[in-house]
C-alpha positions as CSV (number, residue, x, y, z in Angstrom):
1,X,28.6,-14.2,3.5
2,X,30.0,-17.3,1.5
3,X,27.8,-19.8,-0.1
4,X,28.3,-22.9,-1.9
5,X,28.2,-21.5,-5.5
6,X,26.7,-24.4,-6.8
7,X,22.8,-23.7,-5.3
8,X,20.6,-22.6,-6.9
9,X,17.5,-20.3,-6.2
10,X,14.5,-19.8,-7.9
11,X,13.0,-16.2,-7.3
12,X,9.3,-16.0,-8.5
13,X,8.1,-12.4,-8.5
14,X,10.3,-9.7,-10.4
15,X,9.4,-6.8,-7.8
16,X,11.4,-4.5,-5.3
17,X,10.9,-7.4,-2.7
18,X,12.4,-10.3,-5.2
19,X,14.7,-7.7,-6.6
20,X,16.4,-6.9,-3.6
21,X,16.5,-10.4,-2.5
22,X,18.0,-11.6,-5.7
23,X,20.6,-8.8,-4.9
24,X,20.9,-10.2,-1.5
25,X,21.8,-13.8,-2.9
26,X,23.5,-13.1,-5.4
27,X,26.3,-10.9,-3.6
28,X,26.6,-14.2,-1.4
29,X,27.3,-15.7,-4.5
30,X,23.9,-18.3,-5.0
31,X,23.2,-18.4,-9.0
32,X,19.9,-16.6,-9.0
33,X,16.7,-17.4,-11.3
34,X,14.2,-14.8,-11.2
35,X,10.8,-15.6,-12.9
36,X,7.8,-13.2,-13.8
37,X,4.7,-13.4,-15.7
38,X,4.9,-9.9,-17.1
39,X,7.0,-9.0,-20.0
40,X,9.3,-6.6,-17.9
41,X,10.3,-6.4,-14.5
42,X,9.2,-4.4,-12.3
43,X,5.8,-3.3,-13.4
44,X,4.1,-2.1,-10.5
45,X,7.3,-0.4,-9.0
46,X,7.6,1.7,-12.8
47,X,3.9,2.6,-12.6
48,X,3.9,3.4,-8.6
49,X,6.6,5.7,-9.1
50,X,5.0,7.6,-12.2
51,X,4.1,11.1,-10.0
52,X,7.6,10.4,-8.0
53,X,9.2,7.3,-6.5
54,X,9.0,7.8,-2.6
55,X,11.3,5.3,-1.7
56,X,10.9,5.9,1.9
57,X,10.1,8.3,4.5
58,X,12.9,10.5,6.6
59,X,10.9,10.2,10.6
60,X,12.9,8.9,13.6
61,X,13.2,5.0,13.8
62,X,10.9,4.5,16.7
63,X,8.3,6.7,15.1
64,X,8.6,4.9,11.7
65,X,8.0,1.4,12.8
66,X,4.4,2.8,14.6
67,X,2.9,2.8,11.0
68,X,3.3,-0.9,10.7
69,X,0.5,-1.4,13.7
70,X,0.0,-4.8,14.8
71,X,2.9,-6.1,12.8
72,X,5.3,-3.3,14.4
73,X,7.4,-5.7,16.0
74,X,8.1,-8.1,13.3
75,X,8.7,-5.0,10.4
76,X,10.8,-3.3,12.8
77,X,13.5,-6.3,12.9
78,X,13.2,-6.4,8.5
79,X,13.7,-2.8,8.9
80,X,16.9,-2.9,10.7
81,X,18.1,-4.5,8.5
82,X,17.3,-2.2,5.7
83,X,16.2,1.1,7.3
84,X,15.7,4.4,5.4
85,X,19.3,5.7,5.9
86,X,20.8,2.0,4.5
87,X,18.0,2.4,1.5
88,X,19.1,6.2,0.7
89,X,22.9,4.4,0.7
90,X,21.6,1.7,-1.5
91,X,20.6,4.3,-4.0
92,X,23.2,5.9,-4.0
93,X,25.6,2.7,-4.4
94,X,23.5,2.6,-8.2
95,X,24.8,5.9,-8.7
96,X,22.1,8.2,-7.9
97,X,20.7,11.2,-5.1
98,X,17.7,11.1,-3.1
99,X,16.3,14.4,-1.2
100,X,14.0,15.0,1.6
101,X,10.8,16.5,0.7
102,X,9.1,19.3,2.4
103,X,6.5,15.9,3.5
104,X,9.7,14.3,4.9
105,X,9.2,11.5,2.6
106,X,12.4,10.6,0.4
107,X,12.9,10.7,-2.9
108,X,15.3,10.1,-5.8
109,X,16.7,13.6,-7.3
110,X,14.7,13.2,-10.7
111,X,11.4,11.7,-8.8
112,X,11.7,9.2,-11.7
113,X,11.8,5.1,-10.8
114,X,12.9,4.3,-14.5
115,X,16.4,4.9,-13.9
116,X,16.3,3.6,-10.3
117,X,15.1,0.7,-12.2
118,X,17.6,0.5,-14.9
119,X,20.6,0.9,-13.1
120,X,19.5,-1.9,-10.2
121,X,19.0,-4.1,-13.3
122,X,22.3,-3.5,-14.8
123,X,24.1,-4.5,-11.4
124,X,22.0,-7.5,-11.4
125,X,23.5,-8.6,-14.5
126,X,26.5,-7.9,-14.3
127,X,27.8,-7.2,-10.3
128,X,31.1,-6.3,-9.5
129,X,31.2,-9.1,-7.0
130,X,28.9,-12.6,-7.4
131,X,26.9,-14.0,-9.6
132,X,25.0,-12.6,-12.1
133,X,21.4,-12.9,-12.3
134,X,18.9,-14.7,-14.9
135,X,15.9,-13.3,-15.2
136,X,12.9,-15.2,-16.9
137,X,9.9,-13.4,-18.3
138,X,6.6,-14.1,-19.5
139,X,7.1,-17.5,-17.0
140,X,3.9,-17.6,-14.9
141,X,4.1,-20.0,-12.1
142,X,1.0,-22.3,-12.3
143,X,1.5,-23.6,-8.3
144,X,3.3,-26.3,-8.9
145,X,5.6,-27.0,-6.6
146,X,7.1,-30.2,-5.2
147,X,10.5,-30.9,-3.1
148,X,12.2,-34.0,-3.1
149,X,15.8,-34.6,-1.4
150,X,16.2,-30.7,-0.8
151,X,16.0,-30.3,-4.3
152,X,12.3,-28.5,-5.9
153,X,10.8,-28.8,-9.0
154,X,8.2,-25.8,-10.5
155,X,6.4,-25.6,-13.2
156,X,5.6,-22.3,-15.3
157,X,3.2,-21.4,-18.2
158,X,5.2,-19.8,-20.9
159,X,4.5,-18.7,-24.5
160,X,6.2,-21.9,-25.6
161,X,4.6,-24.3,-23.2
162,X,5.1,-25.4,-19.9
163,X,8.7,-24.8,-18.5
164,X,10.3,-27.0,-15.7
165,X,12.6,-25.2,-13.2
166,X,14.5,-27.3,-10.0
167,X,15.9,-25.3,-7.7
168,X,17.8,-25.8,-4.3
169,X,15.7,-23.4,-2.6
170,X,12.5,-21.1,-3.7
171,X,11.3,-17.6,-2.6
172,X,8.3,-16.0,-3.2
173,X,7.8,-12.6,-3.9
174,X,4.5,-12.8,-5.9
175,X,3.1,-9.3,-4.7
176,X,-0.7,-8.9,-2.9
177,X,-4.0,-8.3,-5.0
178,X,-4.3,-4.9,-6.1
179,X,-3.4,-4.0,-9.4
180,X,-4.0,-7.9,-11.4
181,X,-3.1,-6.5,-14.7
182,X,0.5,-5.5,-13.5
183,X,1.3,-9.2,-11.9
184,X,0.0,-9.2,-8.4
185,X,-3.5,-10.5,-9.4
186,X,-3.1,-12.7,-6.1
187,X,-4.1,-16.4,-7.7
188,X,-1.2,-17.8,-5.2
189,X,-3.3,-17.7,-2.2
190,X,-5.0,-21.2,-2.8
191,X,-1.9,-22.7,-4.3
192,X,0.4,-21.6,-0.7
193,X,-2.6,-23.0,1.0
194,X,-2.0,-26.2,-0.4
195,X,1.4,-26.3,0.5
196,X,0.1,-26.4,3.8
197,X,1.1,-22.8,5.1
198,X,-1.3,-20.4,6.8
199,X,-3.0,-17.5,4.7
200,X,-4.8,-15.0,5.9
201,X,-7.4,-13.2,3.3
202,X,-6.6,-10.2,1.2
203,X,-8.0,-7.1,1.5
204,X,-8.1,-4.2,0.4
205,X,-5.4,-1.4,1.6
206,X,-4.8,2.1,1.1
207,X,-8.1,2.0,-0.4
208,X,-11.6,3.9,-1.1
209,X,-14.7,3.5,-0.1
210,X,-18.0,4.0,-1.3
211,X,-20.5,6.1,0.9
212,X,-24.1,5.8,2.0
213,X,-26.6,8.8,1.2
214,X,-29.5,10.2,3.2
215,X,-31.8,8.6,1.9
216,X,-29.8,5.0,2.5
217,X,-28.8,4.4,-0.8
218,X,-25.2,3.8,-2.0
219,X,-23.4,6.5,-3.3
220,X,-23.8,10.5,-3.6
221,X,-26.6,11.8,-5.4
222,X,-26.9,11.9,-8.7
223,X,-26.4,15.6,-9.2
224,X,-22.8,15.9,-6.3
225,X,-21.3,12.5,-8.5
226,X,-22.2,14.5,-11.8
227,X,-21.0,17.9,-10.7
228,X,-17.8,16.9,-8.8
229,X,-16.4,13.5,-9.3
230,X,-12.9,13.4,-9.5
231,X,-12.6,17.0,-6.9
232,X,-10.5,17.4,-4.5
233,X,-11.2,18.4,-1.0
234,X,-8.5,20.4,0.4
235,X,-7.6,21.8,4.0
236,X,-10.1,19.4,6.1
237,X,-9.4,17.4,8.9
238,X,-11.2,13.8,9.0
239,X,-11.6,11.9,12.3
240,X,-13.0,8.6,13.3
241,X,-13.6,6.5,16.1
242,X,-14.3,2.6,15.5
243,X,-16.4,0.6,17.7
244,X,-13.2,-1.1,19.9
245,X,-12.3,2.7,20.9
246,X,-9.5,3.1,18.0
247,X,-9.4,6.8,16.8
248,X,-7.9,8.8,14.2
249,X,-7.6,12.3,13.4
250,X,-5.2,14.2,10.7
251,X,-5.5,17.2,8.0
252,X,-4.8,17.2,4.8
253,X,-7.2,16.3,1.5
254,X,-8.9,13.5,-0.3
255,X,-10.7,13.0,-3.5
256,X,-14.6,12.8,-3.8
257,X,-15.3,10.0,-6.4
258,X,-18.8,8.8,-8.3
259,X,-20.0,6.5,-6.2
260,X,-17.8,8.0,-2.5
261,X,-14.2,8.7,-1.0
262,X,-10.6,7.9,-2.0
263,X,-7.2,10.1,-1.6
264,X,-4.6,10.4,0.7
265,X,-6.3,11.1,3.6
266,X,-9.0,8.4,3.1
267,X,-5.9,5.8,3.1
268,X,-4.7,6.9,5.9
269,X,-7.5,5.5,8.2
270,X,-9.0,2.9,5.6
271,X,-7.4,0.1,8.0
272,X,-9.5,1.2,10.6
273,X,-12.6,2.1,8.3
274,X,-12.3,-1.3,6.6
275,X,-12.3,-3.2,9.7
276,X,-15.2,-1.3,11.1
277,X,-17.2,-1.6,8.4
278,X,-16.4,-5.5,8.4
279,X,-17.8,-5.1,12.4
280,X,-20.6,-3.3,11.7
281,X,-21.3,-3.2,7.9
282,X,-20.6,0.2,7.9
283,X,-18.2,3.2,9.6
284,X,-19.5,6.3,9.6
285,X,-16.3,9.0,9.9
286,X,-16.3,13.1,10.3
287,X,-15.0,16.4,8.7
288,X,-13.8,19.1,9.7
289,X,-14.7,22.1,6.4
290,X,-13.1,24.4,8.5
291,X,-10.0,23.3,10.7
292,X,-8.6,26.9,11.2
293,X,-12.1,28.1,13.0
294,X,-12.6,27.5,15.9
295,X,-16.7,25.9,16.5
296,X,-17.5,29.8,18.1
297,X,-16.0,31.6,14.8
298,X,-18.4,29.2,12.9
299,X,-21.2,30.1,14.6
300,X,-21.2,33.1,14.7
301,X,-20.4,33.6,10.9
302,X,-23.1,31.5,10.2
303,X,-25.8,33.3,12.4
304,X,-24.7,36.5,10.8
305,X,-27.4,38.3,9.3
306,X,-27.4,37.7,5.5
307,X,-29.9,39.8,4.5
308,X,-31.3,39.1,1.0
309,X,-28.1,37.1,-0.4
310,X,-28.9,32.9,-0.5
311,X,-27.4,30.9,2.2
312,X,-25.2,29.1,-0.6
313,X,-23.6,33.0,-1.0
314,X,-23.7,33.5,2.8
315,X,-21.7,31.0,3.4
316,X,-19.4,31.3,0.7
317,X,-18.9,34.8,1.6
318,X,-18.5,34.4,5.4
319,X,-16.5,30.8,5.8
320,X,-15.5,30.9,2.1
321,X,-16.9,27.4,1.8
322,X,-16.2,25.7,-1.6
323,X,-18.9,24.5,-4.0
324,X,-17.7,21.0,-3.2
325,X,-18.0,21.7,0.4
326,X,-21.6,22.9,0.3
327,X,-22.4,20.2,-2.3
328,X,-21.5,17.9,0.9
329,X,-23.8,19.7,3.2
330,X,-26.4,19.7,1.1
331,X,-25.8,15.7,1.1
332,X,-25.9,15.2,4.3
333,X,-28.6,17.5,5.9
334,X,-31.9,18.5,5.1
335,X,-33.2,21.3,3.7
336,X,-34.7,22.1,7.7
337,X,-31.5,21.7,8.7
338,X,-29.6,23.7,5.9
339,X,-31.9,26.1,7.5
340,X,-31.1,25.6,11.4
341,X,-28.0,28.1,12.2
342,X,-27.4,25.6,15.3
343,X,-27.4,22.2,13.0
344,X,-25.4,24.0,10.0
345,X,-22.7,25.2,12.2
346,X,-22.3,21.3,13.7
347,X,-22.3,20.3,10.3
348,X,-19.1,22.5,9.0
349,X,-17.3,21.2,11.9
350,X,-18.1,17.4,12.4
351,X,-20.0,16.6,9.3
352,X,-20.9,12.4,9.5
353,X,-20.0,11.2,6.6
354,X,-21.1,6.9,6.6
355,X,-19.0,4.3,4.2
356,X,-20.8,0.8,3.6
357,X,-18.3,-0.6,1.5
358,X,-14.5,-0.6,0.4
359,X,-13.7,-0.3,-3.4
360,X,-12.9,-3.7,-4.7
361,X,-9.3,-5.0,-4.0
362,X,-8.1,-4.5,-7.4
363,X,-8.6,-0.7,-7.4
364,X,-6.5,-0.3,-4.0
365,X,-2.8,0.8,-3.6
366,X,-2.2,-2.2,-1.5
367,X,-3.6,-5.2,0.1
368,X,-3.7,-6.5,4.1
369,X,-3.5,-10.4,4.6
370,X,-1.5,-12.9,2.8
371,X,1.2,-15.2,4.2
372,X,1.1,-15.3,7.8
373,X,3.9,-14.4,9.9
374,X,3.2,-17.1,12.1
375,X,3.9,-19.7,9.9
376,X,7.4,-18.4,9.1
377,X,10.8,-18.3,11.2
378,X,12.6,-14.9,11.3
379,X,14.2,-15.4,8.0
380,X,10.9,-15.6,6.3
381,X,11.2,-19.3,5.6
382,X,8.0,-21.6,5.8
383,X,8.6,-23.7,8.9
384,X,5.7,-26.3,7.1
385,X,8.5,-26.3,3.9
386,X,12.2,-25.6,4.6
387,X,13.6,-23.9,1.6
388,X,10.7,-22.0,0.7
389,X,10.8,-18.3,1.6
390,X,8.1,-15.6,1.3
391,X,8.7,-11.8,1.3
392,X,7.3,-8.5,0.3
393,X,3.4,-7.9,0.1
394,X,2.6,-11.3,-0.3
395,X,3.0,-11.3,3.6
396,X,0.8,-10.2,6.4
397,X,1.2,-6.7,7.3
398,X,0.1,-3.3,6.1
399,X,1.5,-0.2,6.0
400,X,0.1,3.4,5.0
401,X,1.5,5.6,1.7
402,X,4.3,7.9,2.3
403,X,7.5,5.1,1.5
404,X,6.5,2.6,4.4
405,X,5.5,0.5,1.8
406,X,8.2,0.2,-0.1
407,X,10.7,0.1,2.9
408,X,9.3,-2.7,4.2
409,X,9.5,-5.0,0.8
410,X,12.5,-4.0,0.0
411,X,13.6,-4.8,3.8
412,X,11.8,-8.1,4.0
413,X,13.4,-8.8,0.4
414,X,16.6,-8.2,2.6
415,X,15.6,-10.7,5.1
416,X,14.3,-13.2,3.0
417,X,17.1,-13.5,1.0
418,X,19.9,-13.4,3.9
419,X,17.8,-16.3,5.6
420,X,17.8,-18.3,2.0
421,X,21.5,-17.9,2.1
422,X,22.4,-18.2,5.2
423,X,19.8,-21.8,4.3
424,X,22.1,-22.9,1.5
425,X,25.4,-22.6,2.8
C-alpha cells in the first residue's frame, strides 16, 4: 500500500496493539509518532511474558475464534488478517523461532519477550522499507483532543511541561484497566466519552474472585487462608452453570488465595462467573477432588471401614486427598456432614464452592468493556470522529489466557492501522 508520505499519525499507547500498528503504517510509508506515559515501551508485554511469552495458540481456525464469545465474529475478521500462522511468520521475519508447546500454545524458542521486544524495536527504527518510527516517552496524553480541517491537535503531560502534537490522523492503543502502574490504568474512558463515542465499562478479566464461607462471611477461614494461601490445587475438574443455562466444565488447577480463588482454571470461566455474580450477587461453582473416580469408587472408599485411624487419615489413605483438599471440605461441610459417608462422598465429587465478588480490576490479567465495536467501522475508526482509530484492549471484547489475547491486539493493531492508511492516502 502507498501513502502520501507527508501524513502524519500520532500512535498513543506503546503496546503490542500500537506496536504492530505503527509497523503497519509505517511499511505504508505514513511518518509514525508513537507516545507513552511509561519510560519504555512495552511494559506490560515485558512483564506478561516474564514465565514465557505465549504469543498465540496452535488450534484450528474455526476452533480459535470460539474463545472470543460474543465478539467471535468481529475478532475472527482482525484475525484473518493476522492469524497464528502469519504471527509465527511475523516472528520469524525479526529473526527468531517459536515452537508448539505440549499445551498447544506457541511460543518463542527462548520463552523470553525481551528479545522479541528488542528486535521489533530495532525494525521500527530503522526498517528496510518506510519510514522510521519516533517514539515519545514519558508523554502522557491528558484527553485533549481537538480536529480542525482533518488536521488534530493533542496535548501531553511530560517532564518538561505540556507538549503539543498535530497529527493527520490518531489511533489509540491505550490498553484496558488491569495493571495501572504499567500504563493501562484506564483514565481514557471519560475522556473517549467526551468525544462522543460509546464505552462500555471495564471489568475485570481473567480474574479472581473472592469466596463466601459457611458461615456467610467473606473469605476462607482464618485457619485454611493461614495454612494454604498461595497453594495450588491440582488435577480437579471445576464446573458451573449460570442462571441463563451457560455451562462450563474443564480440568486442570487453580490457586487458593487469602481471601478465595484465582489461577488458570478460575480464568477460564471468570466471564461467566463475573457476570453471574453481577445477576445474582453471587455464583456459586463445583469441584471435582477426584476426576479419575468415578462417584461409585468414591463411595465406596469412603464407606470403607477405617477402623481406629481419623477420617483426615482415612481419606488420605483411601482417595489420597491432599491436605488442601480436605482443608476445603472441612470449609464447606459440617462436622455432621464430615461425618455422613453419603454427604462426604457428594462433597469430593461436586463440592459447591460460592464467589460474591471479583478481585478488583487492577489485580486481573485483563479487562472486558471499553470502546464499543458498534461505534466503529471495520477498520476500527470512530464513525463519531473520522481519523481517530481505536485498537487492542482498549476495545470491547475478551478473550481467555493461552495467546488469544495477544493474537487478537496484535491483529486489531493490524486492522487498525491498515484502515488509518488506507484513511490517509
Amino acid at each position: 500500500m502507498t501513502t502520501n508520505t507527508k501524513k502524519q499519525i500520532a500512535i498513543i499507547g506503546a503496546g503490542p496493539a500500537g506496536l504492530m500498528a505503527a509497523e503497519t503504517l509505517s511499511a505504508a510509508g505514513v511518518h509514525v509518532h508513537v507516545y507513552d506515559a511509561m519510560p519504555s515501551v512495552g511494559r506490560k508485554f515485558l512483564l506478561a511474558g516474564l514465565g514465557g511469552l505465549n504469543l498465540t495458540h496452535a488450534e484450528p481456525f474455526d476452533i480459535f475464534t470460539t474463545r472470543y464469545a460474543e465478539r467471535r465474529e468481529a475478532c475472527t475478521a482482525w484475525l484473518k488478517t493476522l492469524d497464528a500462522a502469519a504471527i509465527c511468520e511475523w516472528v520469524k521475519g525479526l529473526g527468531l523461532d517459536t515452537f508448539v508447546g505440549s499445551s498447544q500454545r506457541i511460543f518463542p524458542t527462548d520463552m523470553k519477550a525481551a528479545p522479541l521486544l528488542r528486535a521489533w524495536l530495532h525494525r521500527l527504527r530503522h526498517p528496510t522499507q518506510g519510514v522510521p518510527v519516533t517514539f515519545h516517552m514519558r508523554h502522557r496524553w491528558n484527553g485533549s483532543l481537538e480536529q480542525r480541517r482533518d488536521e488534530f491537535s493533542l496535548n501531553f503531560d511530560t517532564p518538561q511541561g505540556t507538549h503539543t502534537a498535530h497529527a493527520d490522523a490518531v489511533l489509540l492503543a491505550l490498553g484496558g484497566g488491569s495493571w495501572a502502574k504499567l500504563g493501562s490504568d484506564g483514565a481514557w474512558q471519560s475522556w473517549v466519552s467526551a468525544l462522543g463515542i460509546d464505552v462500555s465499562p471495564l471489568r475485570p478479566a481473567n480474574c479472581g474472585f473472592d469466596v463466601q464461607s459457611r458461615d456467610g462471611h467473606t473469605g476462607w477461614s482464618k485457619h485454611l487462608s493461614t495454612q494454604f494461601a498461595g497453594t495450588p490445587l491440582k488435577s480437579v475438574a471445576l464446573s458451573f452453570t449460570d442462571s441463563l443455562g451457560h455451562s462450563f466444565s474443564r480440568r486442570g488447577e487453580f490457586v487458593v488465595t487469602a481471601t478465595g480463588v484465582e489461577g488458570n482454571l478460575v480464568y477460564a470461566a471468570s466471564a461467566l462467573l463475573r457476570d453471574e455474580i453481577a445477576r445474582s450477587r453471587c455464583a456459586t461453582l463445583h469441584l471435582d477432588l477426584k476426576p479419575d473416580f468415578t462417584p461409585e469408587r468414591v463411595m465406596a472408599e469412603v464407606s470403607h471401614p477405617r477402623g481406629s485411624r481419623s477420617l483426615s487419615s482415612h481419606l488420605k489413605s483411601r482417595l489420597h486427598l491432599s491436605a488442601l483438599q480436605l482443608g476445603l471440605l472441612h470449609e464447606v461441610l459440617s462436622k455432621q456432614a464430615m461425618n455422613d459417608t453419603a454427604q462426604l462422598a457428594t462433597a469430593i465429587k461436586h463440592l459447591p464452592i460460592t464467589l460474591t465478588a471479583t478481585r478488583p480490576l487492577d489485580e486481573a490479567i485483563s479487562s472486558a468493556g471499553g470502546v464499543r465495536l458498534e461505534a466503529l467501522d471495520t477498520h476500527l475508526m470512530a464513525t463519531a470522529l473520522p481519523g481517530l482509530f481505536v485498537a487492542g484492549e482498549m476495545l470491547d471484547w475478551e478473550a481467555p489466557t493461552g495467546g488469544y489475547l495477544l493474537s487478537a491486539c496484535l491483529a486489531s493493531g493490524r486492522v487498525a492501522g491498515l484502515g488509518a492508511a488506507q484513511h490517509l492516502r
